[in-house]
C-alpha positions as CSV (number, residue, x, y, z in Angstrom):
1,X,21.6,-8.9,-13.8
2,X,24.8,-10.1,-14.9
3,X,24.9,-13.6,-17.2
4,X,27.6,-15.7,-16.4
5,X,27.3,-18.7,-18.7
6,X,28.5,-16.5,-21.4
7,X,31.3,-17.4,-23.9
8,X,34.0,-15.5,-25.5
9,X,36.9,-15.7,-27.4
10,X,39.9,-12.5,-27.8
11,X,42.3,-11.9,-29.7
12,X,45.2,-8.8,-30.1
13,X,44.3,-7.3,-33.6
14,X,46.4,-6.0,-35.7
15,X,47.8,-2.6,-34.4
16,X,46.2,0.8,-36.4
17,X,48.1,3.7,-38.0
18,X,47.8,6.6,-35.4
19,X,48.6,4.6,-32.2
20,X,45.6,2.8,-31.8
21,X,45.9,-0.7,-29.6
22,X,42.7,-3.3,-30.9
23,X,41.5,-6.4,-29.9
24,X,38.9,-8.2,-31.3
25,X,35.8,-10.2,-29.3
26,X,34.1,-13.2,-30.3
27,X,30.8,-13.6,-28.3
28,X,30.2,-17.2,-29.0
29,X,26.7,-18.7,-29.7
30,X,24.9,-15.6,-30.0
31,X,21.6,-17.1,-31.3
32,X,21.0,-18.2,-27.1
33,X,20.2,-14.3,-27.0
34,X,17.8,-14.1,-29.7
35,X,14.9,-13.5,-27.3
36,X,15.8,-10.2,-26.4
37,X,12.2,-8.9,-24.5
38,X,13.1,-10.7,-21.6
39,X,16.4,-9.6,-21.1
40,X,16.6,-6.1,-21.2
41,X,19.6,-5.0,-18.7
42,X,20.8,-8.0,-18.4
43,X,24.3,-7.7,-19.4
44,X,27.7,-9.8,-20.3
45,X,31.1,-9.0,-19.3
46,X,33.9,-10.1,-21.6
47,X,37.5,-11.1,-20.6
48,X,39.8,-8.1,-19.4
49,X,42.6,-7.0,-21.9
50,X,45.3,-4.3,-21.1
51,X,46.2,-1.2,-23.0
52,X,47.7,1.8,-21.4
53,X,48.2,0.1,-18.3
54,X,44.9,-0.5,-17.3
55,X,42.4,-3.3,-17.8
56,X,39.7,-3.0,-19.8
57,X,36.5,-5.1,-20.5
58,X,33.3,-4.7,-22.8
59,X,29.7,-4.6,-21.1
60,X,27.5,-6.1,-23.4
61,X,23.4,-5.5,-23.0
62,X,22.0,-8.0,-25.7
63,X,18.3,-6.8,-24.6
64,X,19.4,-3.1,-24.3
65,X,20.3,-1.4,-21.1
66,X,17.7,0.2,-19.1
67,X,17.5,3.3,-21.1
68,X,18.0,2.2,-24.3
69,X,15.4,2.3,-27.0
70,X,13.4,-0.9,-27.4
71,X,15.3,-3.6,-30.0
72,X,18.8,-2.6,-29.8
73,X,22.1,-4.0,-28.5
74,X,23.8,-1.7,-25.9
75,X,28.1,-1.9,-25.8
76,X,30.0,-0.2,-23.1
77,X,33.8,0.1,-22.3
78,X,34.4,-0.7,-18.7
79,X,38.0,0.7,-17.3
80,X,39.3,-1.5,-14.7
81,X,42.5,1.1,-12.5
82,X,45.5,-0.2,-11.6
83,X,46.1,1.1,-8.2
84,X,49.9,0.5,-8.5
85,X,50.4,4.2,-10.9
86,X,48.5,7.5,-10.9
87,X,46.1,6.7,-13.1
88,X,45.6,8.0,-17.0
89,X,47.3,11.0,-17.5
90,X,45.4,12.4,-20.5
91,X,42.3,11.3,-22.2
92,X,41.5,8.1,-23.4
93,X,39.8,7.8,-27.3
94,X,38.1,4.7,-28.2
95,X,36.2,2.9,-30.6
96,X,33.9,0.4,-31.1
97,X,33.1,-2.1,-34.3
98,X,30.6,-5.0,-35.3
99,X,32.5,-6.5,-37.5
100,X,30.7,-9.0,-40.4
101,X,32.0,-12.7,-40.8
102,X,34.5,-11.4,-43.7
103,X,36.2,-8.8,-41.0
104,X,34.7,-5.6,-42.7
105,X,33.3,-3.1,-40.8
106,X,29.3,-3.1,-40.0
107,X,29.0,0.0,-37.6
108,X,31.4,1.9,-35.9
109,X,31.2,4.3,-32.5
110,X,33.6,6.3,-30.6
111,X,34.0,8.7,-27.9
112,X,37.0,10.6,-26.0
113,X,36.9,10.0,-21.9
114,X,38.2,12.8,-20.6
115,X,41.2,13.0,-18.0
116,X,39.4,14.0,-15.4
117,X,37.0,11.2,-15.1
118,X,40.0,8.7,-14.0
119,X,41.0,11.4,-11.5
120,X,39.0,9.1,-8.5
121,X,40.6,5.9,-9.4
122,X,36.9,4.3,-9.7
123,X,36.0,2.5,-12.6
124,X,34.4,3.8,-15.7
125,X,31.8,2.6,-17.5
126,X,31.2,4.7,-20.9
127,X,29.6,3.8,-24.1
128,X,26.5,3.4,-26.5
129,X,23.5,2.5,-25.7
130,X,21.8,2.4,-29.0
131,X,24.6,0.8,-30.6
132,X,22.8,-1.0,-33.0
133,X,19.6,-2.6,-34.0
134,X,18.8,-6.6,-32.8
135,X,17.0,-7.1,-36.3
136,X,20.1,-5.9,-38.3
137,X,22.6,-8.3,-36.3
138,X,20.4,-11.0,-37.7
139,X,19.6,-9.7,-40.9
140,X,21.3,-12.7,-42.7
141,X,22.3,-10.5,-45.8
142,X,24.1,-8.5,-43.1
143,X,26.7,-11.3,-43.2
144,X,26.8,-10.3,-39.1
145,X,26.8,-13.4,-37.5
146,X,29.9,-15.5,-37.8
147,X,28.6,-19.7,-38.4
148,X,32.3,-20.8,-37.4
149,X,31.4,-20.4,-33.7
150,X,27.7,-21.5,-33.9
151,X,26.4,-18.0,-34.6
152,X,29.8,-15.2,-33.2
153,X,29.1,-11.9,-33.1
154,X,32.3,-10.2,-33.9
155,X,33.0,-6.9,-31.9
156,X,36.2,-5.0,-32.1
157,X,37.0,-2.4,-29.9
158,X,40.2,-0.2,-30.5
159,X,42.1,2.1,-27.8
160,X,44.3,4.7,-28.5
161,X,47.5,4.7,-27.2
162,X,49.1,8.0,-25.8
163,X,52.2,9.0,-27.7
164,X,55.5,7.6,-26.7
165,X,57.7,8.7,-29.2
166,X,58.8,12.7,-31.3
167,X,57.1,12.6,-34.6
168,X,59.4,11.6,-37.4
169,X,58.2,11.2,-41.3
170,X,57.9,8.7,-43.0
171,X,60.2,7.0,-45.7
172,X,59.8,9.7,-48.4
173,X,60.2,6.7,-51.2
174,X,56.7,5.8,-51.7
175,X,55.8,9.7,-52.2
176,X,58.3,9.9,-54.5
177,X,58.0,6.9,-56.5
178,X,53.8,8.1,-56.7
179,X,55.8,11.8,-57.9
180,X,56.7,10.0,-61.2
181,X,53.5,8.7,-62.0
182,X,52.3,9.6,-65.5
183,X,55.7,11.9,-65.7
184,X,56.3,12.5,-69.4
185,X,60.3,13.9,-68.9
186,X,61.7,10.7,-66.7
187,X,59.1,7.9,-68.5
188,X,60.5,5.7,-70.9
189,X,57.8,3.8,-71.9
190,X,53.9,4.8,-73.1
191,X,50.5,3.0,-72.8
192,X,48.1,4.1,-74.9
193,X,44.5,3.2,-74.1
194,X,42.0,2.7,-76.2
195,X,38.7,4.9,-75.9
196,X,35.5,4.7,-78.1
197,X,33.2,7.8,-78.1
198,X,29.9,8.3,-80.1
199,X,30.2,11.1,-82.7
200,X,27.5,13.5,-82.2
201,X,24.9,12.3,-84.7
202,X,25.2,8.5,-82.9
203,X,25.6,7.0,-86.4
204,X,29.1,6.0,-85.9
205,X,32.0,5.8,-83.6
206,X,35.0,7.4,-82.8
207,X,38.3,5.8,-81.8
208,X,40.3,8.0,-79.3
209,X,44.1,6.6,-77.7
210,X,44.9,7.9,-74.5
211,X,48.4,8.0,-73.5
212,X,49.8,6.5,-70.1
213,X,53.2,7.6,-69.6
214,X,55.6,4.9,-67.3
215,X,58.8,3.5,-66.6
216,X,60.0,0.3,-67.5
217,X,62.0,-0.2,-64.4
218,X,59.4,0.2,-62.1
219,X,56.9,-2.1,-64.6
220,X,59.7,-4.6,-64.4
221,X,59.7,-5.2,-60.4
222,X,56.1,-4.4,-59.8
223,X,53.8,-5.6,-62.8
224,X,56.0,-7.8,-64.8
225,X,53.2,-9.2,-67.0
226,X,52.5,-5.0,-68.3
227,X,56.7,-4.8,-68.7
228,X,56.4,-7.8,-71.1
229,X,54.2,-5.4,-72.9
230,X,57.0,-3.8,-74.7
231,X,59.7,-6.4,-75.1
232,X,63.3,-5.8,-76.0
233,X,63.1,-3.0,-78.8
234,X,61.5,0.3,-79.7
235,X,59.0,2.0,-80.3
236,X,58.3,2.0,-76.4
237,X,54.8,2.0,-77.2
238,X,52.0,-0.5,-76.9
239,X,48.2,-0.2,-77.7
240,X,45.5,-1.6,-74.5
241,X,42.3,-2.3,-76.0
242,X,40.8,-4.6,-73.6
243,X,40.7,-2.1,-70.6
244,X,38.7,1.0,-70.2
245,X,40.9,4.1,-69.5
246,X,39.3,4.8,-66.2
247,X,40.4,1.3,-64.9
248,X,43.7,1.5,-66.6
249,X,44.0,4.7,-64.5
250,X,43.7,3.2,-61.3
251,X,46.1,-0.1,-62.6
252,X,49.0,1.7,-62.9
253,X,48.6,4.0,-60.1
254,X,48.4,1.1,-57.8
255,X,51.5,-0.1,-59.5
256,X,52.9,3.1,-58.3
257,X,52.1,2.5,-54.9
258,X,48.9,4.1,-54.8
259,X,45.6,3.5,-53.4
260,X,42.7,3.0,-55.7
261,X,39.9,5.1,-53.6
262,X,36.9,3.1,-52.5
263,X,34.4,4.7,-55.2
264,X,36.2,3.8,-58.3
265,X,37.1,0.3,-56.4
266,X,33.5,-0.5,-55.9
267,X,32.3,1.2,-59.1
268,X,34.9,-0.5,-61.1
269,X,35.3,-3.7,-58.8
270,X,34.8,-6.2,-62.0
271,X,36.2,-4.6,-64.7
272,X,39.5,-4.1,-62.3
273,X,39.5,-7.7,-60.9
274,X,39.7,-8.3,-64.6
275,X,42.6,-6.6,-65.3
276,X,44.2,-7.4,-62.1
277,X,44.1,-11.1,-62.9
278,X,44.9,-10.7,-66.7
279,X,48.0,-8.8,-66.0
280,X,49.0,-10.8,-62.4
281,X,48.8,-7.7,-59.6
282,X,47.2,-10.3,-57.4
283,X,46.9,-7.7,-54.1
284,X,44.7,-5.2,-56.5
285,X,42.5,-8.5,-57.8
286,X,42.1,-9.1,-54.0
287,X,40.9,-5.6,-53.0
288,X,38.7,-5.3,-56.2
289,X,37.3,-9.1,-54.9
290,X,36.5,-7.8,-51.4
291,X,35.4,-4.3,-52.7
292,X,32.8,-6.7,-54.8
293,X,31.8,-8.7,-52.0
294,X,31.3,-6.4,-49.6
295,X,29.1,-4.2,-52.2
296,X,26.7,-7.4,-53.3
297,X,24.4,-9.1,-51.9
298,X,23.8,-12.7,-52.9
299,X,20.6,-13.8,-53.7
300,X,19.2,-17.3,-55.6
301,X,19.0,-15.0,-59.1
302,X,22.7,-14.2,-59.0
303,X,24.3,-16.9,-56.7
304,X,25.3,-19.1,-60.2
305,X,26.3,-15.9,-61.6
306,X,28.5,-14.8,-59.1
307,X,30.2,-18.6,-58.3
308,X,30.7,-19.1,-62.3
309,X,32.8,-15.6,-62.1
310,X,34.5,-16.3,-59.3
311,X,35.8,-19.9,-60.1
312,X,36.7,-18.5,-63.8
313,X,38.3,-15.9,-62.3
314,X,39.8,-18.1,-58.9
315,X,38.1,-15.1,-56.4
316,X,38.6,-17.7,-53.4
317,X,36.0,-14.7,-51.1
318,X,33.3,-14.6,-53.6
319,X,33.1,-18.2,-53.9
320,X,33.0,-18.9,-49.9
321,X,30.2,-16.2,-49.8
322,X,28.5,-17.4,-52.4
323,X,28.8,-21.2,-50.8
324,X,27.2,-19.4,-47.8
325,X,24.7,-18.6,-49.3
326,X,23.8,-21.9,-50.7
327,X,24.4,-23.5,-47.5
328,X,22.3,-20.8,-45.7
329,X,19.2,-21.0,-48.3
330,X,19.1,-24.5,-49.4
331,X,15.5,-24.6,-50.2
332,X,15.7,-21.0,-51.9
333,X,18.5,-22.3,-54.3
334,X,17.0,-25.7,-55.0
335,X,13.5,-24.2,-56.1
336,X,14.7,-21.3,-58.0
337,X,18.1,-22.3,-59.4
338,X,18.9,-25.1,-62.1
339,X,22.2,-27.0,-60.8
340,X,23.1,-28.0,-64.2
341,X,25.7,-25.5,-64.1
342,X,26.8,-25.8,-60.8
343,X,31.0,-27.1,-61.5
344,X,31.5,-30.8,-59.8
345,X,35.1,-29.4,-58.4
346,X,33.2,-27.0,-56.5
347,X,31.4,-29.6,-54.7
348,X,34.4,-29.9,-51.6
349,X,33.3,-26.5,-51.2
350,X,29.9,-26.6,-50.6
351,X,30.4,-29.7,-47.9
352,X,33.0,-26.8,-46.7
353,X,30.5,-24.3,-46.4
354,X,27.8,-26.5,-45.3
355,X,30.5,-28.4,-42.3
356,X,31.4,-24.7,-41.4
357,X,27.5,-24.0,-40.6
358,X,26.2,-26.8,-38.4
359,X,29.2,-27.6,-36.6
360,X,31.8,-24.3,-36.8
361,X,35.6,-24.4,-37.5
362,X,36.9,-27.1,-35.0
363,X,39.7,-28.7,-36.6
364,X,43.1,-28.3,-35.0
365,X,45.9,-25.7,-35.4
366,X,47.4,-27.7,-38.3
367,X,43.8,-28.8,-39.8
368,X,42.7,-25.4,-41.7
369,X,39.2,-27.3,-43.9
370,X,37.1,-25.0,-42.4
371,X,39.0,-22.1,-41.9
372,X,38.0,-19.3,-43.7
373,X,39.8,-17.8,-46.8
374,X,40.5,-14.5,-45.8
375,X,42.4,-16.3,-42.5
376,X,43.9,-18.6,-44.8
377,X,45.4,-15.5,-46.6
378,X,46.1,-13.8,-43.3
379,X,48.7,-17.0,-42.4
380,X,50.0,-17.3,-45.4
381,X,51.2,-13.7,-45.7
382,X,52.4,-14.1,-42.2
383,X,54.5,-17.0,-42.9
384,X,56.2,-15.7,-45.9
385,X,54.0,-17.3,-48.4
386,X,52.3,-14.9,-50.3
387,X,52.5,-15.8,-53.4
388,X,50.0,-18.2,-52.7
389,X,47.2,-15.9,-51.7
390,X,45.6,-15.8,-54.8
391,X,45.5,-19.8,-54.8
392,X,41.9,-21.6,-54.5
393,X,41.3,-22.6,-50.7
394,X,42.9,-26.1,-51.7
395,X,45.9,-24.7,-53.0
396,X,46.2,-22.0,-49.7
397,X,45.8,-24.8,-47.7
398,X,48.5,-27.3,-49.0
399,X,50.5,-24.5,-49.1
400,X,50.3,-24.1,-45.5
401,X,50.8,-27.9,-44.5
402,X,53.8,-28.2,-46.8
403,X,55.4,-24.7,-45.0
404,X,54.5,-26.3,-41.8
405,X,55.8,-29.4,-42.8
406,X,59.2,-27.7,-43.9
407,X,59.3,-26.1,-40.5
């Protein structure tokens, strides 16, 4: 049986590499289907969206579908023809994400419809229906269940679009620039990094300086701070003691135009959000931050811990999950944490955190307290103001009043 009273949100998403079209759901107030025993196959229907000239919709079984194995949500993606063409002329490729409240990914599933099932013009309905357990959607350390909307679930579902277009290569520049990394003929400039080893009978140490060949040039337009290294004169050498080699490593390939992997990000997340913020690459400090997030879980021992570092360190995502937290488990905190610590300007926050959970992000288009950092970020890099994105909320906020304003 079909529920009607159900309410969701959509939004375009930003487009994926490949030719993939996304949108992104909000299924609003999810909590009202927290009973699931008594609604297995009885399903929601979200809004239509388009992509490859078609309508689509999700079919959503809260309970599980008919078939599906007892406590888990079922998803499906419903194709809606468009009698005025012919129909899809080559199979369709999709995907489907939970998303958590910070926008990372919680489980992912995807399948390929093949062409001939839109050969009869009838609508499909393909999907999962084990697509993920009830009691992990409401695992609050999940971070699942968006409190700007009462309680959202967040699903994203991404179609891929058929080509429209000959293949052409990419601007060769950023392969080329990453070519000169660590080139000892065209550098100019050397880094060397500090190492300390034990000496085999542990009884003392041994200082080792690893060399990290670069150019000036690039330093100059893409890490300033590590170009003021070196000043005016010779030698063209500097000595790093305050940054293990390892991390060092993955600085100054990002500087390069690189990608730190997601090990060495999440292994490293501190030590590089360290760096990042001492030498000023702000969008490596802000991948480190989420790496860090999305790899620890906050709990009453390490909630001061973690809001200490990140206001010492201004990580804007660490503190609003770590407000979260607080607002979430109240009684947890009060009873197992001393307050004494807990920084007074930090305070607007935890109303923030605490507004956010009882009553959602209401405010209107130009009121943005509740708003979430990582949106915040999101419209200030879309406005041209992106030099603010490593700003605490406060400061990403004024920001965007006084560009509004200015507009």
């Amino acid at each position: 049986e079909q529920i009607n009273e159900a309410e969701f949100s959509i939004d375009v998403a930003k487009p994926r590499e490949g030719g993939w079209k996304s949108f992104q759901l909000k299924l609003k107030e999810f909590e009202n289907y927290a009973d699931i025993s008594s609604m297995s196959n009885d399903w929601l229907v979200s809004p239509r969206f388009c992509c490859r000239g078609d309508e689509w919709s999700l079919k959503i079984y809260p309970g599980g579908s008919y078939d599906a194995p007892e406590g888990y949500l079922s998803i499906f993606l419903q194709h809606h023809p468009n009698s005025l063409h012919a129909g899809q002329k080559s199979a369709v490729k999709f995907e489907i994400k939970i998303l958590d409240k910070f926008g990372a990914t919680k489980k992912v599933m995807g399948l390929t419809i093949p062409k001939k099932r839109f050969d009869s013009q009838r609508s499909i309905v393909i999907g999962f229906k084990d697509f993920m357990s009830i009691s992990d959607i409401f695992d609050t350390s999940q971070n699942i269940l968006d409190g700007r909307w009462g309680t959202s679930l967040i699903i994203a579902v991404s179609i891929k679009e058929p080509p429209t277009a000959a293949f052409v290569p990419k601007n060769p520049f950023q392969d080329m620039m990453q070519n000169k990394f660590l080139d000892e003929e065209s550098s100019d400039v050397c880094f060397e990094v500090s190492t300390v080893e034990a000496n085999e009978d542990n009884t003392s140490r041994a200082r080792t300086l690893i060399p990290f060949r670069a150019h000036r040039f690039i330093l100059e337009i893409c890490a300033p701070m590590l170009a003021e290294l070196f000043g005016d004169g010779e030698p063209p050498v500097v000595n790093v003691n305050d940054i293990k080699p390892d991390v060092f490593h993955q600085l100054l390939w990002y500087v390069y135009g690189g990608t730190v992997p997601e090990t060495p990000l999440k292994e490293y997340a501190k030590d590089i959000i360290d760096a990042a913020d001492k030498y000023s690459i702000v969008n490596l400090k802000l991948e480190a931050e989420a790496a860090y997030v999305k790899s620890t879980t906050i709990t009453a021992d390490n909630a001061m811990d973690n809001l200490l570092y990140a206001d010492a360190k201004n990580l804007a995502v660490l503190k609003e999950a770590v407000m979260d937290f607080i607002a979430d488990n109240g009684g947890e905190v009060i009873g197992n944490v001393s307050l004494d610590q807990f920084p007074g300007h930090l305070v607007r926050d935890l109303l923030v955190a605490t507004t956010r959970r009882n009553e959602g992000d209401s405010g209107r288009d130009d009121d943005f307290t509740a708003v979430r950092v990582s949106e915040l970020r999101r419209k200030l890099h879309e406005k041209g103001l992106g030099m603010n994105v490593d700003g605490s909320r406060e400061a990403m906020i004024e920001a965007l009043r006084s560009g509004a304003a200015e507009s």
